[in-house]
C-alpha positions as CSV (number, residue, x, y, z in Angstrom):
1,X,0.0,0.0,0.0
2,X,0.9,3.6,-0.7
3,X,0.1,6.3,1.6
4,X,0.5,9.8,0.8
5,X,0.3,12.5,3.6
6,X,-2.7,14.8,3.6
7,X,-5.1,12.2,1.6
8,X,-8.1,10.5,2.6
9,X,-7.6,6.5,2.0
10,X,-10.4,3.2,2.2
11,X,-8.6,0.6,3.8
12,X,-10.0,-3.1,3.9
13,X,-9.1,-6.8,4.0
14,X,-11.1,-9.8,4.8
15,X,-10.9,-13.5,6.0
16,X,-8.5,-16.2,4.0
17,X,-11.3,-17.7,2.3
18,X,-13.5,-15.1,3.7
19,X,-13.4,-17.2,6.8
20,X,-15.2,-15.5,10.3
21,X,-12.3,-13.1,11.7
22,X,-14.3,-12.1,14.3
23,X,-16.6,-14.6,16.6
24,X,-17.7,-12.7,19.3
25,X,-18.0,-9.3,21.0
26,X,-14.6,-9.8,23.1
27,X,-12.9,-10.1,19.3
28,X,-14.2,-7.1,18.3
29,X,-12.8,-5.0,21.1
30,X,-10.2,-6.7,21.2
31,X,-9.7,-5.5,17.1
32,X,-10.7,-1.5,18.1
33,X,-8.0,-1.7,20.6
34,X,-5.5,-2.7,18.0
35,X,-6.4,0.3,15.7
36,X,-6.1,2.6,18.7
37,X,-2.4,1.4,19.4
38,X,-1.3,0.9,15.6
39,X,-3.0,3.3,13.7
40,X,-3.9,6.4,15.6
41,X,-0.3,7.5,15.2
42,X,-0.7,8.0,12.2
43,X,-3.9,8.5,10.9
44,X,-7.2,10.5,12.0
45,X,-10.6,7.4,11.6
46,X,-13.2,9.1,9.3
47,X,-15.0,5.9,9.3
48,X,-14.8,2.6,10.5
49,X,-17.0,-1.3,10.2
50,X,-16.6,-4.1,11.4
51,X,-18.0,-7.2,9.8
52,X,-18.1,-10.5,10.8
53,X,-15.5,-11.5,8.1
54,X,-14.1,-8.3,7.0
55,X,-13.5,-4.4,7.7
56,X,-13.5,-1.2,7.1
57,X,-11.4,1.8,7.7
58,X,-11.2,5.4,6.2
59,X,-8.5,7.3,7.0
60,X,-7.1,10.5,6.2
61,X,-3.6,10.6,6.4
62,X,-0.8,12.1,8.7
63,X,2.1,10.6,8.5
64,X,2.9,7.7,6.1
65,X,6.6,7.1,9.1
66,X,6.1,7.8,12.6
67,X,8.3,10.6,13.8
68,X,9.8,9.9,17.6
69,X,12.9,11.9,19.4
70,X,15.8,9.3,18.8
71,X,14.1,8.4,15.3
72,X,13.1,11.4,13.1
73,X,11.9,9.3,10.4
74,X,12.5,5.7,10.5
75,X,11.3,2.9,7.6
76,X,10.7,0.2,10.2
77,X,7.7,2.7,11.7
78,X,5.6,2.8,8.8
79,X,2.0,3.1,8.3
80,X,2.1,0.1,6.2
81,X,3.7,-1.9,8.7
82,X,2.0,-0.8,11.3
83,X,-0.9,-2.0,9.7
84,X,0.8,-5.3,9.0
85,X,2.1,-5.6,12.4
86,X,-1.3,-5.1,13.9
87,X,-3.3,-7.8,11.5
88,X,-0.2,-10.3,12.9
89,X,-0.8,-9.3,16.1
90,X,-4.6,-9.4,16.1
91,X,-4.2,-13.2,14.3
92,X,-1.7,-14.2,16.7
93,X,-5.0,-13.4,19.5
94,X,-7.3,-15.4,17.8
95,X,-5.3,-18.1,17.2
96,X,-4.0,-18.3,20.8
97,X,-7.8,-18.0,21.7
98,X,-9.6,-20.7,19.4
99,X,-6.7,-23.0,19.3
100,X,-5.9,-22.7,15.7
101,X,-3.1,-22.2,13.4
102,X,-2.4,-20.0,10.0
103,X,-3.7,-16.6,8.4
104,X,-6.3,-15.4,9.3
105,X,-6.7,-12.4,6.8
106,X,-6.4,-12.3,2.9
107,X,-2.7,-11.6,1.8
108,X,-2.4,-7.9,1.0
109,X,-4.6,-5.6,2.6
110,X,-6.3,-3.2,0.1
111,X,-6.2,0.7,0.1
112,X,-7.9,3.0,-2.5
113,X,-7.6,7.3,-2.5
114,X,-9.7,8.9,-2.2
115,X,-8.7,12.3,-2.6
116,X,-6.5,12.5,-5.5
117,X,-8.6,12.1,-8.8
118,X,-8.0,12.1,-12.2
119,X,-8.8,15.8,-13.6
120,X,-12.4,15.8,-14.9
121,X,-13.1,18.3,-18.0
122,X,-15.0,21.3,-16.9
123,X,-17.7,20.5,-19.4
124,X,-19.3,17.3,-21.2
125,X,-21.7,16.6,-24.0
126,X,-24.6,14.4,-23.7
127,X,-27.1,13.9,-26.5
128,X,-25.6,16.8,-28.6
129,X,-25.6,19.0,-25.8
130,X,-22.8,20.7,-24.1
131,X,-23.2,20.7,-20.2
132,X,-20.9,22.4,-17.4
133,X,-19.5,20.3,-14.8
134,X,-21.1,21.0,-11.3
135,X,-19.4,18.7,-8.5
136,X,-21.7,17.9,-5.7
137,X,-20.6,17.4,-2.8
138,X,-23.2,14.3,-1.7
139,X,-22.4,12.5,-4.6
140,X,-17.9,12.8,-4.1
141,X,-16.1,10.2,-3.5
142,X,-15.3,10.1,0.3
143,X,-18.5,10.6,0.8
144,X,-19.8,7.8,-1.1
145,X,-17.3,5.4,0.3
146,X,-18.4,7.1,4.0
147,X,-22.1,6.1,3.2
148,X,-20.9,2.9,1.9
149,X,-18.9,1.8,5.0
150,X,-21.9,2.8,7.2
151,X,-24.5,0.9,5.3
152,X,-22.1,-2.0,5.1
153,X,-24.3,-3.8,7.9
154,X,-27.3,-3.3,6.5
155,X,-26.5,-4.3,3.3
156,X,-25.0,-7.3,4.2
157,X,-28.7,-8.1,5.9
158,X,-27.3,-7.7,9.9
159,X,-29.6,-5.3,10.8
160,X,-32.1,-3.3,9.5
161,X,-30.5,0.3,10.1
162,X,-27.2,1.3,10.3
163,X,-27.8,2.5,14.1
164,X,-28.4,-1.2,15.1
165,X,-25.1,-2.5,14.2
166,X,-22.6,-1.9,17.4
167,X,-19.5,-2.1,15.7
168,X,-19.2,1.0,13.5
169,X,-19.0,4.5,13.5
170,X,-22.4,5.1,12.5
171,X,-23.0,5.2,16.6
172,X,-20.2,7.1,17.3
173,X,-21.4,10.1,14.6
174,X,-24.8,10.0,16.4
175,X,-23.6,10.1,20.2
176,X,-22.5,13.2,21.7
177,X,-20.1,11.0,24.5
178,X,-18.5,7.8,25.2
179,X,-15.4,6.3,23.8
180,X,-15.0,7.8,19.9
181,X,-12.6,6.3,17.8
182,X,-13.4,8.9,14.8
183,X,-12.2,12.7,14.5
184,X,-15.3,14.6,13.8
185,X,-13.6,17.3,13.4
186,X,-12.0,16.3,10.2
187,X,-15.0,14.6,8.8
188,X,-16.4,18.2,8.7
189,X,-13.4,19.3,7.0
190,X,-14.2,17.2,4.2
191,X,-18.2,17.5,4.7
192,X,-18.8,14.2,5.9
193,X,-22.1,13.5,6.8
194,X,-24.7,10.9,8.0
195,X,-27.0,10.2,5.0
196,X,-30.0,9.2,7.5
197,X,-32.3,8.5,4.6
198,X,-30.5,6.8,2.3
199,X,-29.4,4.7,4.6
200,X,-32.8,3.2,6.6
């Protein structure tokens, strides 16, 4: 995976063989825990699932090496291997737990930007007619992928609203307290929102 500082990424891998990687509520603590330690340091959470057999994350970017006092920039701190180092880590848990052996997750965890796009023209022409390119905001791509990661549940037939599903962010965006895993404040940055229609 390639990070690049300032830009808002979808990052998401699944179960070898889309096999359960989470089988029960302790696992999926256990897994929020993990993203605290190994990817807070370098990343803000814009949005966050987790499924029974895969997840979700959308982060915007702060530092693609983790800068300390005896190391300014260092290769072995690394987003990517942090987030290599906590999907070993997290396996290495589960294994230990359920008394079982090998991968747990698909080789090569995917990330797509979300931020840097081809440039679009300014115009197009439909049925002969020339049009001017208006961007709208609802229909960009982070916040397409953010409505998409919410929904994820639901779509997936869990629950019947996004709200009912205890391991995303969808909770955390409606709650004014408790333990929040996403910055809010950079969501509305980028205009983030809920879509509590579309969604239900």
């Amino acid at each position: 995976m390639d990070f690049e500082k300032n830009n808002i990424y979808h990052v998401y891998n699944q179960g070898n063989n889309r096999q359960l990687i989470f089988f029960s509520r302790r696992n999926y603590e256990y897994f929020l825990r993990k993203i605290r330690l190994y990817i807070l340091p370098y990343a803000d959470i814009l949005a966050w699932c987790l499924m029974p057999n895969h997840f979700h994350l959308m982060l915007y970017i702060r530092y693609t090496h983790r800068v300390t006092n005896s190391h300014p920039v260092s290769e072995g701190l690394s987003l990517n291997n942090s987030i290599a180092v906590m999907l070993r880590s997290y396996t290495r848990g589960i294994n230990q737990e359920h008394n079982r052996s090998g991968s747990l997750f698909r080789e090569g965890t995917k990330s797509v930007c979300l931020t840097i796009q081809e440039i679009t023209p300014s115009w197009f022409t439909s049925n002969g007619i020339t049009q001017i390119y208006m961007d709208d905001p609802d229909e960009s791509y982070p916040q397409v992928c953010f409505n998409y990661i919410h929904d994820n549940p639901v779509k997936h037939g869990f629950v019947y609203s996004p709200e009912e599903w205890l391991f995303s962010s969808y909770r955390e965006y409606k709650s004014k307290s408790g333990k929040i895993l996403v910055n809010k404040f950079r969501a509305d940055e980028f205009g983030l929102k809920l879509d509590i229609e579309g969604m239900t």
